[in-house]
KOLROVO-124094 format. One record per residue (C-alpha): z, x, y; residue in three letters. Coordinates in steps of 0.001 Angstrom, whole numbers, padded with zeros to 6 digits, always signed. Example, Ala and Ser with C-alpha at 12.3 -4.5 7.8 and 13.67 -1.06 7.14 Angstrom:
REM residues 2
+007800+012300-004500ALA+007140+013670-001060SER
END
This chain:
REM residues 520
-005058+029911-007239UNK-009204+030234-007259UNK-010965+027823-005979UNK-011832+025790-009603UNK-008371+025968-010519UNK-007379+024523-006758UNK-010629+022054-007238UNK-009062+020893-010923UNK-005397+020113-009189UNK-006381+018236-007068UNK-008786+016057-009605UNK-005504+016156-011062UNK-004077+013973-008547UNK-006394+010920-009177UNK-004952+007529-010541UNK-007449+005709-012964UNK-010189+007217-014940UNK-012777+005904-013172UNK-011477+007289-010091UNK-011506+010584-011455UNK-015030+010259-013018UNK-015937+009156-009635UNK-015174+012163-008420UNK-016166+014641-010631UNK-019850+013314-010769UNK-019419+013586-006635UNK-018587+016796-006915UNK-020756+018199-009296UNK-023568+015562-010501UNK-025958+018071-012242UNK-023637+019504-014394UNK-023618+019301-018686UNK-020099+017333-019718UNK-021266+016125-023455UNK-023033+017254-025713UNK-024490+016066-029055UNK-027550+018223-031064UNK-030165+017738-028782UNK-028606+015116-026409UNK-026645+016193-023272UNK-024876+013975-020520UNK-024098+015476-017005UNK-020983+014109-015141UNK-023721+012284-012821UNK-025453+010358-016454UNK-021549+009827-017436UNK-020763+007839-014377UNK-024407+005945-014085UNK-024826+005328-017453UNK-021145+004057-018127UNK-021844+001346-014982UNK-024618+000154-016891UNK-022420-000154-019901UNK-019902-002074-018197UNK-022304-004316-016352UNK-023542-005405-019708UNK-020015-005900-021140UNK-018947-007986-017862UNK-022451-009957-019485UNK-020131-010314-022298UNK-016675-011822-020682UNK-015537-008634-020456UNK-012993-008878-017631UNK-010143-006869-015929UNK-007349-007089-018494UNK-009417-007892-021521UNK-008328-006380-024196UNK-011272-004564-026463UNK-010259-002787-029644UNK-013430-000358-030018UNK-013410+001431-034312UNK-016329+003856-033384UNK-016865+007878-034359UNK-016935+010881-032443UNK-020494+010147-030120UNK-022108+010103-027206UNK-022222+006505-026691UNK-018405+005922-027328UNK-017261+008297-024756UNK-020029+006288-022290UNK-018283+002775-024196UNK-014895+003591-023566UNK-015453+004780-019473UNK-017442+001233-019220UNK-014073-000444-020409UNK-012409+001973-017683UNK-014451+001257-015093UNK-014044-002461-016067UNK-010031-002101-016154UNK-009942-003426-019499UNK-007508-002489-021995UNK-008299-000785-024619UNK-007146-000008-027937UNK-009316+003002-030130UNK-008857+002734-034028UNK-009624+005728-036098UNK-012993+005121-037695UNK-011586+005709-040917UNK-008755+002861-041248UNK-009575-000111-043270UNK-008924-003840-043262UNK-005286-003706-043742UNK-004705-001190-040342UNK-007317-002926-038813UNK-006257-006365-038996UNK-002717-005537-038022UNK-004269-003550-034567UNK-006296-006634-033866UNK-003701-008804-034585UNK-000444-007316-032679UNK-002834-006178-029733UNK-004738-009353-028970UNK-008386-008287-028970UNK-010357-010265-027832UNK-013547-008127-028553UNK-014004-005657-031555UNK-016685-003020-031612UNK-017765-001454-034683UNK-020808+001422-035441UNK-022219-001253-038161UNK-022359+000492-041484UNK-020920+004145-041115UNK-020598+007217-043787UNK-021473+004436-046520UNK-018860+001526-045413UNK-020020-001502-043696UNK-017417-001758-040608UNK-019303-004946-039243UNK-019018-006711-042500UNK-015181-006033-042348UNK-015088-006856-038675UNK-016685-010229-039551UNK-013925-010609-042648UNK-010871-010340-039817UNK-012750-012330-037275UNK-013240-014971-039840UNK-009427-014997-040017UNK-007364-017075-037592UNK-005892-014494-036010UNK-009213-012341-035683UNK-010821-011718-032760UNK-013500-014180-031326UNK-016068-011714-030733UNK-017713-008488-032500UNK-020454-006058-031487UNK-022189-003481-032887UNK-021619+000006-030441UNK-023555+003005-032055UNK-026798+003962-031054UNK-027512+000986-028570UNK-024650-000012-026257UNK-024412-003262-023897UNK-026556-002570-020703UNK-026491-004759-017080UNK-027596-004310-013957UNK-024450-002263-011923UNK-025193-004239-009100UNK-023863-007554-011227UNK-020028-005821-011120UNK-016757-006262-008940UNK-015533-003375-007509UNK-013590-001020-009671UNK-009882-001597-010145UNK-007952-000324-006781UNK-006461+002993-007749UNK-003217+001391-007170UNK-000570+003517-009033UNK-002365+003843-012392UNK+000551+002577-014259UNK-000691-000606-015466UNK-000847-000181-019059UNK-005277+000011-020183UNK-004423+001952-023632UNK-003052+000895-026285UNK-003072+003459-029221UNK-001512+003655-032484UNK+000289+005992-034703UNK+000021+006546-038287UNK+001745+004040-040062UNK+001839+006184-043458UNK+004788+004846-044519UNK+005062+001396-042636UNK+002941-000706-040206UNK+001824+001893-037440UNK+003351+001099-033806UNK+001056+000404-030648UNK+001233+002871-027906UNK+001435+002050-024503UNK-000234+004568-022081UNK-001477+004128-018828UNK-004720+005986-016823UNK-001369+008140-015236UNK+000400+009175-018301UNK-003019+010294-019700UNK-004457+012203-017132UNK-000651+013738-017287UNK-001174+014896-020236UNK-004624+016201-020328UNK-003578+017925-017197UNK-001437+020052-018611UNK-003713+020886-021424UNK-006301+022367-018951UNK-003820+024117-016943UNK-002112+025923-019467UNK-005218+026765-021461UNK-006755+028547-017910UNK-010469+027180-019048UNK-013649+027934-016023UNK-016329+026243-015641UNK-018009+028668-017588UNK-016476+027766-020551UNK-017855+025382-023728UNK-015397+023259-025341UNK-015913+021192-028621UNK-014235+017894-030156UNK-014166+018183-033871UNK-011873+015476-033887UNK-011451+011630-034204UNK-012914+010481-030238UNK-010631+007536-030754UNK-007598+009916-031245UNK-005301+010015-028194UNK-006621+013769-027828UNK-009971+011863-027064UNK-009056+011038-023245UNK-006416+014241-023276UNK-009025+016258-024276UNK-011992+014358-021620UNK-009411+014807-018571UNK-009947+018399-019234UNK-013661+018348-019235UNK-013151+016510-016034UNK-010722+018405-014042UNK-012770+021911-014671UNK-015884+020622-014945UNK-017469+022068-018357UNK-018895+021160-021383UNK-017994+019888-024627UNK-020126+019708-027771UNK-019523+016790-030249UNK-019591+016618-033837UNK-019373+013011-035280UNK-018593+014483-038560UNK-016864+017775-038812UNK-017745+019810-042188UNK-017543+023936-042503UNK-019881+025729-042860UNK-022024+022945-041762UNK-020805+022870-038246UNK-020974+026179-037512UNK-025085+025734-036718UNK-023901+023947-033554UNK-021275+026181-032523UNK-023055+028541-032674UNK-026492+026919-031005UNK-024716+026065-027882UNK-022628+028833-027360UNK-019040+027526-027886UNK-015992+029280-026391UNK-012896+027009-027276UNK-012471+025678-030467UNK-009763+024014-032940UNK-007975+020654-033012UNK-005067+021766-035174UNK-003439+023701-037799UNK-005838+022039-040633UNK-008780+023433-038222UNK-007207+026829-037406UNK-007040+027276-041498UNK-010732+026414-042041UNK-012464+028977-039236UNK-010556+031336-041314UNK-011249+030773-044524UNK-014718+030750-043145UNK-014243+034076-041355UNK-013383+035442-044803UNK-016491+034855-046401UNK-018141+037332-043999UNK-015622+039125-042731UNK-017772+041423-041251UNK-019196+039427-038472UNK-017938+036912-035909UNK-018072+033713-037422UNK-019235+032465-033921UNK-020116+035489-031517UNK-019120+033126-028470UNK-015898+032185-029704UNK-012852+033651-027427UNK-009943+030993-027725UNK-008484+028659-030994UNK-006480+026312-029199UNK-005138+022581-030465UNK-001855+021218-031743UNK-000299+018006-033685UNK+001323+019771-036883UNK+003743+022599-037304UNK+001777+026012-036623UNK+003204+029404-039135UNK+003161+032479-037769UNK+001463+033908-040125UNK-001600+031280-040042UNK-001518+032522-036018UNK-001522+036370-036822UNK-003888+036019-039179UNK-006745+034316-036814UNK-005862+037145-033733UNK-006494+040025-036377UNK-009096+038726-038453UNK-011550+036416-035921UNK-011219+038674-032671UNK-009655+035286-030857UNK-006873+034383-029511UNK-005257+031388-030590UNK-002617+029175-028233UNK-000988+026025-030125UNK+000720+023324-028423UNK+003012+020224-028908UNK+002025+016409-028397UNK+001775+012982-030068UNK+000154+009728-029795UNK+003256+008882-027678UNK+003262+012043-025481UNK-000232+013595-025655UNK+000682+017204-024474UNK+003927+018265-023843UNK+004380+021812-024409UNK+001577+024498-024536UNK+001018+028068-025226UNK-000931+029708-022384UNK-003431+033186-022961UNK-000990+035611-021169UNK+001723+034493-022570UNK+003358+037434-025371UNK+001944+038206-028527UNK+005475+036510-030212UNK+005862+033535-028466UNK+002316+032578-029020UNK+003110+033282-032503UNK+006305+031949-033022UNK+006854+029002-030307UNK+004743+025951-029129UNK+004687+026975-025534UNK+006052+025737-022449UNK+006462+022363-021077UNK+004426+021683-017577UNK+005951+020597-014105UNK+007341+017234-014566UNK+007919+017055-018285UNK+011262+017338-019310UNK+012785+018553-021784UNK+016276+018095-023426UNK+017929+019432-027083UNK+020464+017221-028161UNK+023186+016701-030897UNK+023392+013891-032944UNK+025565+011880-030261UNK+023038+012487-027563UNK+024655+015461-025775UNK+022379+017973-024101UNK+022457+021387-026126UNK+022385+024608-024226UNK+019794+027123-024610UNK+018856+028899-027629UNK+020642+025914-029935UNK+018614+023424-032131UNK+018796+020123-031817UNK+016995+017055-031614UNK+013899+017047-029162UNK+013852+014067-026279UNK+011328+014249-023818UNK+011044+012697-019818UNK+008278+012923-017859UNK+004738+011584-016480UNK+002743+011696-019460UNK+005042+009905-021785UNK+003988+006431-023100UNK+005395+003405-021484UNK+006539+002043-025130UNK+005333+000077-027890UNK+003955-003183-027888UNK+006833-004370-030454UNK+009752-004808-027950UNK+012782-003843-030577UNK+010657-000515-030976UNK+010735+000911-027614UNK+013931-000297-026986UNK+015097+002135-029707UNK+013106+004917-028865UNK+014632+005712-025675UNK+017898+007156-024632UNK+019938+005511-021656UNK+018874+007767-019203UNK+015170+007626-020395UNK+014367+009934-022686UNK+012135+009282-025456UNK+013810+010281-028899UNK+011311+011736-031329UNK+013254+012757-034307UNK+012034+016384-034073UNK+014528+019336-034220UNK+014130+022579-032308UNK+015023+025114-029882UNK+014296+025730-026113UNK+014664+029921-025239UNK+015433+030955-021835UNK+012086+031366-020523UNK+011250+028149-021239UNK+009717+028355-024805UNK+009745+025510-027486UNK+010659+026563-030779UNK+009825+023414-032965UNK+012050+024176-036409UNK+011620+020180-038189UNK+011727+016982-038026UNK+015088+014789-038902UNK+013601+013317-041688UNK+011920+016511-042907UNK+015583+017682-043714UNK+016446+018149-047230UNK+020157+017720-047704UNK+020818+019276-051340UNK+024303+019457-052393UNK+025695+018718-048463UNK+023243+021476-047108UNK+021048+021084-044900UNK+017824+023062-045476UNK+014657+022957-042918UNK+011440+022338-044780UNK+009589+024228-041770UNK+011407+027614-042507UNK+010363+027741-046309UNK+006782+026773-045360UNK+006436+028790-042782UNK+007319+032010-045567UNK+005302+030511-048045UNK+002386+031110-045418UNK+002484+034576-045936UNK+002453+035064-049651UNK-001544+035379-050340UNK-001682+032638-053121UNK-000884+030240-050601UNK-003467+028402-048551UNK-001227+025671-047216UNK+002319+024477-048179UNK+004154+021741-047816UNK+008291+021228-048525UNK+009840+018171-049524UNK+013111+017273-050683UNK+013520+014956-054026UNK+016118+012507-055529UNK+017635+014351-057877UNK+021180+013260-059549UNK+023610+016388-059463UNK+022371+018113-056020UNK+021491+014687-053998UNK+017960+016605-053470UNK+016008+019184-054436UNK+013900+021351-053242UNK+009717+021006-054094UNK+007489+023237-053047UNK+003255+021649-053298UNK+000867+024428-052250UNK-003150+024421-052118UNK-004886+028314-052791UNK-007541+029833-051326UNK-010579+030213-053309UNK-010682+032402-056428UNK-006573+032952-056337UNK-004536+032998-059278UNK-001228+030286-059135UNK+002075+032045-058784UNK+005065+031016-060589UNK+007678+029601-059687UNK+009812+032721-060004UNK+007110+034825-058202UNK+007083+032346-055178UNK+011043+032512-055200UNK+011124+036262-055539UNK+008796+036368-052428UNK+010796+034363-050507UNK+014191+036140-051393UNK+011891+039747-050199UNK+011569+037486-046954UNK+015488+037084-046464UNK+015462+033147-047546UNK+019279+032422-048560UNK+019391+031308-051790UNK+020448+027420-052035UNK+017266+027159-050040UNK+015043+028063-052984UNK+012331+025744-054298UNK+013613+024293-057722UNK+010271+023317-058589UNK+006491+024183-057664UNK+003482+022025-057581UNK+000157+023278-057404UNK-002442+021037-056032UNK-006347+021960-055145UNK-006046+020330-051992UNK-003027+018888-050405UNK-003391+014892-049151UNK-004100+014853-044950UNK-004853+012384-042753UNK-008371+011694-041397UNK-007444+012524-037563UNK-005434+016142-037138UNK-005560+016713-041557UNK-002150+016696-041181UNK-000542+016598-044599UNK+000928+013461-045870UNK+004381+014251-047194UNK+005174+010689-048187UNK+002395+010943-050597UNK+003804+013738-052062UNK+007474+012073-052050UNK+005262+009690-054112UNK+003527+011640-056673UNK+006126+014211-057505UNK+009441+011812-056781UNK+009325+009916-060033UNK
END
């Protein structure tokens, strides 16, 4: 173990944030952590200027256990926002920029926030004049700031002492998942289960100091923090993008010399349909690593970016309730970076089971339940968490998928992503994943359908890459039959869409709204 590896272990080890900002900025005070066009923090301006934040929220009432709900984009002055709240011991709950009244007002509500900032009016919508809506409300919170290019400032001297580093399982985040078919669920993390999880992120990935990271995605995304322990533990830089476009983005790469990019599969897809318009040179000389995680990864997609960009690419396995659990690592083999989502880390369990709850051995799918550090501490909605653990503690999270003997995830569905047509069970993942590699596919996505003699069938939506001509359905199904697909798992019908419908956060693709479209 070198010395910034030995140095990032034992950062590792802290129990808040704050402690661990603490002790980065001791460490190394001079040093770039964010970056934004022409604006830079060092780990010293991250700690000082976040004090001055917080002294001017504790101006506020902002108090040990407050609860602040914060609706800001990917900046410099929400990273500083959010560390004020840590070095506060608030709790906070993030809410993706782009949710709306409806999402909004049910985070405020169920959460109990007690102050709301907003970025005013952002990408053309006013988020103070919705703010002031659900404040207006009786259940709204009593207090709303503006939090975008000027921030709450205070003299330090003004604060308590930071929260004792106690065990760092009090619960300071609440985060919440999608809610794309129902009311989205409130996440309970604590500073622990966090800096778990970006812990294993940075380990696996092997990053130096050297290094120049990049979030392209949603700061108020649970990879936010996962992704900021990183920065933290092996002290380099990330560059910002508070709205993520290609090509338009690729200025900044470029400009400050980025070495680890991606997000997620959505990401991975558009650096290569970039690298294709000029295949000739790197798309971004500095580039050595694509690296991210939160949707299903195809081989192909992965082969693809290693021949054609000159990068390697390592994908990995988390969610809003476990940040990181599994991750490929660069010297891992050319197939099971390909093919699996990586290993788990030390302390992160893993068990397959059937559908009664009984561990699987090796090598057999089953249903994925996870133990360890970095998973959440449950859901704010009492009925919820009690049903998404086991009896022994395992969270249950409905995906299906294999563990080999060395240790490897194979992720091969999710239990609702299972189309049962005529009493078969077909995996949705396995026919996308051989889609992938028929050129007239961009991105697919499998869903099954009501249909009256077969109980489902089988739909296949895909988006094209520029210029391509739309197969038929008969040349898609002859492809996949030249692939070894058995034949009652054949699409029975193919949509062709310009773009398939993603979320704002990861782009992963919303199946329900393709259940919605195509289902009638």
């Amino acid at each position: 173990m070198n010395d910034v590896t030995a140095t990032a272990h034992a950062l590792g080890a802290s129990r808040t944030f704050w402690e661990l900002i603490e002790r980065r900025a001791a460490l190394t005070p001079d040093r770039r952590v964010l970056l934004q066009e022409d604006r830079t923090l060092t780990f010293g301006d991250l700690r000082d200027r976040a004090e001055r934040v917080a002294a001017g929220l504790y101006g506020m009432g902002v108090r040990a256990g407050s609860v602040v709900a914060w609706q800001l984009p990917t900046r410099l002055e929400t990273a500083l926002l959010s560390f004020a709240l840590t070095r506060l011991g608030a709790v906070q709950t993030p809410v993706i920029p782009f949710y709306r009244d409806r999402e909004v007002r049910f985070a405020l509500r169920e959460s109990g926030a007690a102050f709301f900032a907003v970025p005013g009016v952002w990408r053309g919508f006013d988020h103070t004049a919705m703010a002031e809506r659900i404040a207006g409300e009786p259940t709204g919170p009593p207090q709303v700031f503006e939090a975008y290019d000027t921030l709450p400032d205070g003299d330090p001297a003004v604060l308590p002492p930071p929260p004792a580093p106690s065990t760092g399982e009090e619960v300071r985040w609440i985060y919440w998942t999608s809610g794309t078919t129902s009311d989205p669920k409130g996440v309970l993390h604590t500073d622990r289960s966090l800096i778990a999880g970006g812990s294993c992120l940075a380990h696996a990935l092997k990053l130096s100091a050297a290094d120049v990271g990049s979030m392209a995605f949603p700061y108020a995304h649970v990879a936010g923090p996962d992704y900021t322990v990183m920065l933290l533990l092996y002290g380099f830089p990330a560059v910002m993008f508070e709205q993520f476009a290609l090509p338009d983005a690729l200025a900044e790469y470029r400009r400050h010399g980025v070495t680890v990019a991606g997000g997620s599969t959505a990401f991975y897809a558009m650096f290569l349909a970039e690298q294709r318009r000029a295949p000739d040179r790197p798309l971004i000389p500095s580039l050595r690593l694509l690296a991210g995680g939160g949707a299903p990864k195809p081989p192909e997609l992965h082969h693809a970016v290693v021949r054609e960009m000159g990068v390697q690419l390592t994908h990995g396995y988390g969610m809003t309730e476990v940040p990181m659990i599994t991750m490929g690592a660069p010297d891992d083999t050319a197939e099971n970076l390909a093919t699996t989502e990586g290993r788990p880390p030390a302390g992160m369990e893993i068990r397959i089971t059937d559908e009664q709850g009984r561990g699987l051995p090796n090598g057999v799918e089953g249903e994925v339940r996870l133990r360890g550090e970095a998973v959440c501490r449950g859901y704010l909605d009492a009925e919820a968490s009690a049903a998404a653990f086991d009896a022994e503690g395992f969270l249950i999270t409905g995906d299906l998928g294999r563990v080999q003997e060395s240790g490897h995830l194979t992720l091969t569905g999710r239990l609702k992503d299972i189309i049962i047509r005529k009493g078969e069970n077909i995996s949705a993942k396995e026919i996308e994943d051989l889609l992938h590699t028929h050129p007239a596919v961009a991105d697919a996505a499998v869903i099954g359908l009501p249909d009256p003699e077969r109980g489902e069938r089988v739909c296949a939506v895909i988006e094209q890459p520029a210029g391509a001509t739309a197969p038929t359905l008969a040349q898609l199904t002859d492809h996949l039959r030249a692939h070894g697909l058995s034949t009652h798992k054949l699409p029975e019908q193919l949509e062709v869409l310009d773009e398939l419908p993603r979320n704002e956060t990861l782009r992963k693709v919303l199946k329900y709204r393709l259940r919605e479209r195509f289902g009638g």
